[in-house]
C-alpha positions, 0 to 999 in steps of 0.5 A: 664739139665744145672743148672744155676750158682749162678751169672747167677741168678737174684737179689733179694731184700728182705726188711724185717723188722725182719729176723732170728734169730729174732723170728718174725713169719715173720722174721722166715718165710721169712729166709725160703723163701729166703734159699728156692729161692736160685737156683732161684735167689741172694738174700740180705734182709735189715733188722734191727739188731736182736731186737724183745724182743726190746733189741739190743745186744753190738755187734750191738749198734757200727755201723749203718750198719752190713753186714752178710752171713746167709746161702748164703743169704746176710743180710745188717741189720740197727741199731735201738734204743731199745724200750718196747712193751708197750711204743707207742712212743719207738716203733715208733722210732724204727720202723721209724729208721728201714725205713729211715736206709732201704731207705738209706741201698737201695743204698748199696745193687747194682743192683736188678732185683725184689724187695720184701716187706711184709706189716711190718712195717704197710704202710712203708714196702709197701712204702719200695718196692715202693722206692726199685721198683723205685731206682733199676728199678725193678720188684716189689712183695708186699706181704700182711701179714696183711692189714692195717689200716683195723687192726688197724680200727679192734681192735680200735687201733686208731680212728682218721679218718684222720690218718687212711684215710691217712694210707688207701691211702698210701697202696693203692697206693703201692699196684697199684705200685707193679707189683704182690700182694700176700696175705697169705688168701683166704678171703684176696683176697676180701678185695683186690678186695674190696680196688678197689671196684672190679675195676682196681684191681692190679695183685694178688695171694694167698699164703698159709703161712707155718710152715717147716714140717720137722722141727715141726713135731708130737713126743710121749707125753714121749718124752725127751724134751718134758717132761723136758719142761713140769717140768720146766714150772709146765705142768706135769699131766696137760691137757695142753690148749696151746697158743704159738705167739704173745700176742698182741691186734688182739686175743682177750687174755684179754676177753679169760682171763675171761674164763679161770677164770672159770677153777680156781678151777680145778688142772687137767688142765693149760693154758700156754701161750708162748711168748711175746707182747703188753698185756702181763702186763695185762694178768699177772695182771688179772692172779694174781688179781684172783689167776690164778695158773692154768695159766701159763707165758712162755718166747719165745723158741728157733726156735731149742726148738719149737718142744718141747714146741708145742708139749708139749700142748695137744691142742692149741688155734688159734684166731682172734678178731673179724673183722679180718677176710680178714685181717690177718691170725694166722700164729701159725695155721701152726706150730700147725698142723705141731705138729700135735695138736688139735685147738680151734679156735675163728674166724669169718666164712669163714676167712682163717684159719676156713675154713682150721680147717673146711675143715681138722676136725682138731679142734672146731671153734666158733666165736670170743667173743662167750665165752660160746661156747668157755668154752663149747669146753674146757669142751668137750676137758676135757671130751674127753682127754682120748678117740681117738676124740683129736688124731683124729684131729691131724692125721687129721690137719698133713695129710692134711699140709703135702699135701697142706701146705709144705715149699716146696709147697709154695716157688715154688708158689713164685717162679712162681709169682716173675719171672711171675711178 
């Protein structure tokens, strides 16, 4: 067989608002994606300079661009200015420096063959790929993490009818633009075709996301690491009830918070929360005005230290607020399950990740906002931490990634679509 040479390859240009060694679900996922392409294809990713925490580091703040080398991808990352997660209009400059430094990064990259653009930044990453489609004269692959404004609409983010109107019209038109959409659900393919009204809809696949199953992996409950995690952060003789991503508007934490109030009084269990995000101010506020010492707030870990933090819960929540179903999948679903741990998941019937939990036995499901159901679910994980019930969801939810949602499984799947385009 003759392997082709790196320059035989066709190009690939990736715009990705967050790229490694940001900690961006997406920035993390699309590192993976483009290492696992290479043989397929030469590869650059404009991006901005690392500055998810809305910190940028001195060694970024000198030049407006920065080209880097990560493991034989090409990296040309934009300077932006800093921003705070609660302050709207710090982050729409941020946001607004990332897409007009990226239309302008575009005539720095060369020829490409295939341009590529998830839906982040909300509208703009589409309407980067369609500039990109247009300036390079190539091939273009829009793949839809999230739908927008059909988010936004969901968790009443905004209101303005014009707005979100505009917004509806703007992704519509990339998606027609592009030449393959892929969604990340199979619930999402509805929500494409019903975009469409079921006519004319444009060239689409569904790609399951994915956590690198030989890097998050089951480890023993005395594992080194994962004990000295559990000392650090108070987690020791717990029954651990773990949240681990974004703390962001489209899960529903602040009411969540109202059930896990009623566990105040109980020193056999905590809730740990790691990450950062939008809301974060309100749940530590909620935490201390009702003297939460079972809650627990835990910075962002390492990519190299994530093992040890998911494995440190003996169960994790995955959720959605409601109406999110068809329009984004919870991301940390993979990651939990490559960890091999149990789910209590809050999500709408027949949405992507539900329909996995179901499929798998791997966890309870119950609707979003059913908060009784969920308090219900706690106490029987409470009363079953000591029997085989919990492990035998873990076994389960492990077994069936390892066959179905592998790193590897699915970037051939990308592979395919991008050259099939």
């Amino acid at each position: 067989m003759v392997v082709k040479s790196k320059t035989e390859n066709r190009k690939l240009l990736i715009y990705a608002h967050y790229y490694t060694p940001d900690v961006a679900s997406t920035g993390q996922l699309l590192k993976e994606l483009a290492e696992g392409m290479l043989e397929e294809f030469d590869i650059t990713v404009i991006c901005v300079v690392p500055s998810y925490t809305g910190k940028v580091s001195p060694e970024y703040k000198e030049k407006m661009f920065y080209k880097e080398v990560i493991n034989d991808v090409n990296i040309l990352r934009i300077r932006v200015p800093e921003f705070s997660k609660s302050n709207k209009i710090s982050r729409v400059k941020n946001i607004l420096a990332y897409f007009f430094g990226a239309i302008v990064a575009t005539f720095k990259v060369g020829k490409m063959d295939y341009v590529y653009s998830i839906s982040q930044p909300p509208i703009l990453g589409g309407l980067l790929g369609v500039w990109g489609k247009w300036m390079k004269r190539a091939k273009y692959i829009y793949n839809i993490q999230d739908f927008n404004p059909e988010q936004t609409m969901a968790v009443g983010y905004s209101k303005n009818k014009f707005v979100l109107k505009m917004m509806m019209s703007f992704d519509k038109f990339s998606c027609k633009q592009a030449d393959k959409v892929i969604v990340v659900g199979r619930d999402m393919v509805e929500t494409l075709k019903g975009r469409f009204n079921y006519k004319r809809v444009p060239s689409y696949a569904f790609i399951n996301n994915w956590t690198n199953e030989k890097v998050i992996y089951p480890l023993p409950s005395n594992h080194e690491k994962v004990l000295a995690f559990k000392r650090e952060y108070g987690l020791e003789d717990k029954f651990v009830v773990m949240y681990s991503g974004n703390l962001g508007l489209y899960y529903d934490l602040e009411n969540l918070m109202t059930v896990i109030n009623k566990f105040k009084y109980r020193d056999d269990i905590v809730f740990a929360f790691i990450g950062e995000g939008s809301i974060k101010e309100k749940l530590v506020s909620y935490k201390e005005k009702n003297n939460l010492d079972n809650v627990k707030f835990i910075p962002y870990q390492d990519k190299a230290d994530l093992i040890y933090s998911l494995n440190a819960g003996d169960i994790h929540w995955c959720l959605n607020a409601k109406g999110i179903k068809g329009v984004s999948v919870p991301s940390k679903l993979y990651g939990i399950i490559a960890a091999g741990k149990p789910i209590i998941g809050a999500l709408e019937e027949n949405s992507e990740a539900r329909l996995i939990i179901e499929d798998t036995k791997c966890g309870y499901v119950t609707e979003p906002g059913n908060y009784e159901e969920i308090e219900n679910i706690i106490n029987t994980c409470l009363i079953e931490k000591e029997s085989n019930i919990l492990a035998g969801m873990s076994e389960r939810g492990r077994e069936y990634l390892v066959k179905n949602l592998t790193k590897d499984v699915s970037v051939h799947k990308y592979i395919s679509e991008i050259k099939s385009s």
